[in-house]
Each structure stands twice: as structure tokens, then as C-alpha cells.
C-alpha positions as CSV (number, residue, x, y, z in Angstrom):
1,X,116.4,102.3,72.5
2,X,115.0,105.2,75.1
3,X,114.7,103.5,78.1
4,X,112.3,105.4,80.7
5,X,111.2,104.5,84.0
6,X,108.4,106.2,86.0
7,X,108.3,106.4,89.7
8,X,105.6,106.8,92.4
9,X,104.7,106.0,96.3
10,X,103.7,102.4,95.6
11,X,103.6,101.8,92.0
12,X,99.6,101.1,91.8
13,X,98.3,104.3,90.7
14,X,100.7,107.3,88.9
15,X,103.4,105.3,88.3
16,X,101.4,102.8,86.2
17,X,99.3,104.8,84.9
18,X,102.4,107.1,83.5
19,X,103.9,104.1,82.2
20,X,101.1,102.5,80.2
21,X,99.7,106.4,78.7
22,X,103.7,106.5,77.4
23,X,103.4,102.6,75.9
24,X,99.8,104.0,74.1
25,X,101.4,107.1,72.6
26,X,104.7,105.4,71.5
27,X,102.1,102.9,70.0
28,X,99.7,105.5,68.4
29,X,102.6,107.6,67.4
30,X,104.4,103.9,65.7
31,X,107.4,104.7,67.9
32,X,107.2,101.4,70.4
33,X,110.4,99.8,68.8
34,X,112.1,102.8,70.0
35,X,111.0,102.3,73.5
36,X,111.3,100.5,76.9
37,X,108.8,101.7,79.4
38,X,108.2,100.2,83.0
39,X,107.3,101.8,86.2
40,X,108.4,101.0,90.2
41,X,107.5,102.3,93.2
42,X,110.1,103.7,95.7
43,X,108.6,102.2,98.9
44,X,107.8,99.0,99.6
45,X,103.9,99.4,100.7
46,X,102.1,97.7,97.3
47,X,104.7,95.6,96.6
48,X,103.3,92.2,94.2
49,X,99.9,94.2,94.1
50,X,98.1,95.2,90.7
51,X,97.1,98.3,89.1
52,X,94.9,100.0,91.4
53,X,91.5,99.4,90.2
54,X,90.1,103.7,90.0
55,X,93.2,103.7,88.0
56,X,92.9,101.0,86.0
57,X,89.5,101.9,84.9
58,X,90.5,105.5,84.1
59,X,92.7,104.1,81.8
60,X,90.2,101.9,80.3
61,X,88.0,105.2,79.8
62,X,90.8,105.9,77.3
63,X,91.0,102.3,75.8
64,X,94.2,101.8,77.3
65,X,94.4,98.1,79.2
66,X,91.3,96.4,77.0
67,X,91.2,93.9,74.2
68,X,93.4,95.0,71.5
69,X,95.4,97.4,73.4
70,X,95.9,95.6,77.1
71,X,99.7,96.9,77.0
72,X,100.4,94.7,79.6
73,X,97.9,96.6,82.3
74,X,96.2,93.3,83.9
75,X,100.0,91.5,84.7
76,X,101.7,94.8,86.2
77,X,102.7,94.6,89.6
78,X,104.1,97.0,91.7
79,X,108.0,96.8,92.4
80,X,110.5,98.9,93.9
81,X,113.3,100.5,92.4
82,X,116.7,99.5,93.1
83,X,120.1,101.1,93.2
84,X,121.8,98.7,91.2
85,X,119.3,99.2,87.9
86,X,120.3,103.3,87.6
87,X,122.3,102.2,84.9
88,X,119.7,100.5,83.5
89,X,117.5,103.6,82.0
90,X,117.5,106.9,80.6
91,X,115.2,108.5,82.2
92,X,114.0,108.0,85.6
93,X,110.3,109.8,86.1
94,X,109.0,111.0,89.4
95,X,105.2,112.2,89.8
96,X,106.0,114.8,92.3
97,X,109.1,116.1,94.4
98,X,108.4,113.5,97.5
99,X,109.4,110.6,95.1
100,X,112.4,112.2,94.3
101,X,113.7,112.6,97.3
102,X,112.6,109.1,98.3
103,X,114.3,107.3,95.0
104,X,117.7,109.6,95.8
105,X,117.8,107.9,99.2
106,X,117.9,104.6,97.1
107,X,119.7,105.7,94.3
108,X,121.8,108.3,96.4
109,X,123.0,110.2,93.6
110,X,122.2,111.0,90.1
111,X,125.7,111.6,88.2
112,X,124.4,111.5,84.8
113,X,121.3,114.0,85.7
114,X,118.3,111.2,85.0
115,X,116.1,111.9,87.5
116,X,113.6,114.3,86.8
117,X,110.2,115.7,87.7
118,X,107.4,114.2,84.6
119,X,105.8,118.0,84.9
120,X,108.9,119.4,84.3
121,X,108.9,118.1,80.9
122,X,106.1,120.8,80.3
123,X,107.4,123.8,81.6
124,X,105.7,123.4,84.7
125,X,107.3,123.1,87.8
126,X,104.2,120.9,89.8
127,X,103.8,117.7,91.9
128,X,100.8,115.2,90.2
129,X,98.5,114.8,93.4
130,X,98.5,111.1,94.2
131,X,94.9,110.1,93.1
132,X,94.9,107.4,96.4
133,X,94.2,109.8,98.4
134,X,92.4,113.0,96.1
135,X,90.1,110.7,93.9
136,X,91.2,112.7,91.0
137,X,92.1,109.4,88.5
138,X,90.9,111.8,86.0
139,X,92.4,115.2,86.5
140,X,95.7,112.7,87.4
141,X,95.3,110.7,83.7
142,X,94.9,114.5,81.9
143,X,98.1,115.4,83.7
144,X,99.7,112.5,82.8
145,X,99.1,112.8,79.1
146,X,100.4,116.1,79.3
147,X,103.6,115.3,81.1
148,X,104.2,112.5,78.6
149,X,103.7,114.3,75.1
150,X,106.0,116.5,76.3
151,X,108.3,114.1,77.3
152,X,108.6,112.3,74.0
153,X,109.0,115.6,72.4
154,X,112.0,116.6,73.7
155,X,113.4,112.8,74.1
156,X,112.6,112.7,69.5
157,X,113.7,116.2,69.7
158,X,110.0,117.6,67.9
């Protein structure tokens, strides 16, 4: 099983969102079995909240949180990683380089080099705006997508 973990400010908006665009193309792609998704936040702002609701309905442009495909979307609530679950995944997801440096004050070091940037998965070295504060939920989903195909590519090595 590929465990992955994606990472944001406060787990309400990227973080989710990244999580429950991977558990749709796992699904679409008939792949779930192979996969344990979850997202966290690395500060403690949003903690117990819900998926941001801009967010949440930009996914449900794409039918991802509504009847038939709900994922899990309207019982996510935002938590913070902790040091003691590095073990725990196989990947560990940022949205941009802030978060990174955030989780690495929690995690304080990465020895088996799981921490990584989602854009880097492309071939792009860039940050995903946080959509809190840019209003971009759509420009951030496209992103998303793109960071995540490419992500399950290399991880099934296609």
C-alpha cells in the first residue's frame, strides 16, 4: 500500500483538496486498494474545522464530494501533523515551500527523503498559491490535478 499524505497552512483548502483529487484518480484509474490518502495541516489555526466551503464546491464542479463519489469530503476535518506519524507514510506532500519548512520544524528531519514539493512531481519547481487568500479554487484545483497525475506516475512507475 502507497501511503501519501498532503500538507498545507490549515488543512481546509489545498491540502484537502489534493487529498480527495488523488482518492478520485486512484478511483477512476481502479487503483484505490493500492492507496492510503489523508491530508493535515502543519499549524494549528483550522484545527476540527471542515473543508473550506470555495473549496469544497470547486471540487464538487468536478463531481468530487457528491452522491456517489463523496470520498469522504463532508467528514474531513483539518488536523495537524505530528512527528511521531513520519513513519507512518510514504510520501509527505507540501503545496508550496512555506509548508515545508513549517512541517520540518515538526518533523525536524527527513532521513528517508519523504518530504517533497507536489509541483515537483511535474517538473516544475512552483509553490500552489493558497486559494484563502487569492480566490483562485479553480486555477488551485487545475494545479492540483496536475501535481497529482504526475505523482501517481512516478509512484506506478508509468
Amino acid at each position: 500500500m502507497i501511503k501519501v499524505l498532503f500538507v498545507c497552512w490549515g488543512n481546509i483548502c489545498r491540502s484537502p483538496m489534493a487529498e480527495f483529487i488523488m482518492k478520485d484518480l486512484v478511483k477512476k484509474a481502479g487503483r484505490e486498494k493500492e492507496f492510503y490518502i489523508e491530508s493535515a495541516a502543519h499549524s494549528r489555526e483550522e484545527i476540527g474545522n471542515g473543508v473550506y466551503p470555495p473549496a469544497k464546491a470547486e471540487l464538487k464542479r468536478h463531481g468530487i464530494g457528491v452522491a456517489g463519489n463523496e470520498l469522504g469530503v463532508g467528514e474531513k476535518r483539518a488536523r495537524q501533523i505530528r512527528k511521531d506519524e513520519y513513519a507512518d507514510w510514504d510520501y509527505i506532500i507540501g503545496m508550496e515551500q512555506i509548508n515545508i519548512t513549517h512541517m520540518m520544524r515538526i518533523l525536524e528531519e527527513d532521513p528517508e527523503h519523504k518530504v517533497h514539493l507536489l509541483m515537483d512531481f511535474t517538473g516544475r519547481k512552483e509553490d500552489i498559491a493558497d486559494p484563502w487568500y487569492t480566490g483562485d479554487f479553480a486555477g488551485v484545483y487545475q494545479q492540483i490535478v496536475k501535481g497529482c497525475e504526475a505523482l501517481i506516475a512516478e509512484v506506478l512507475h508509468e
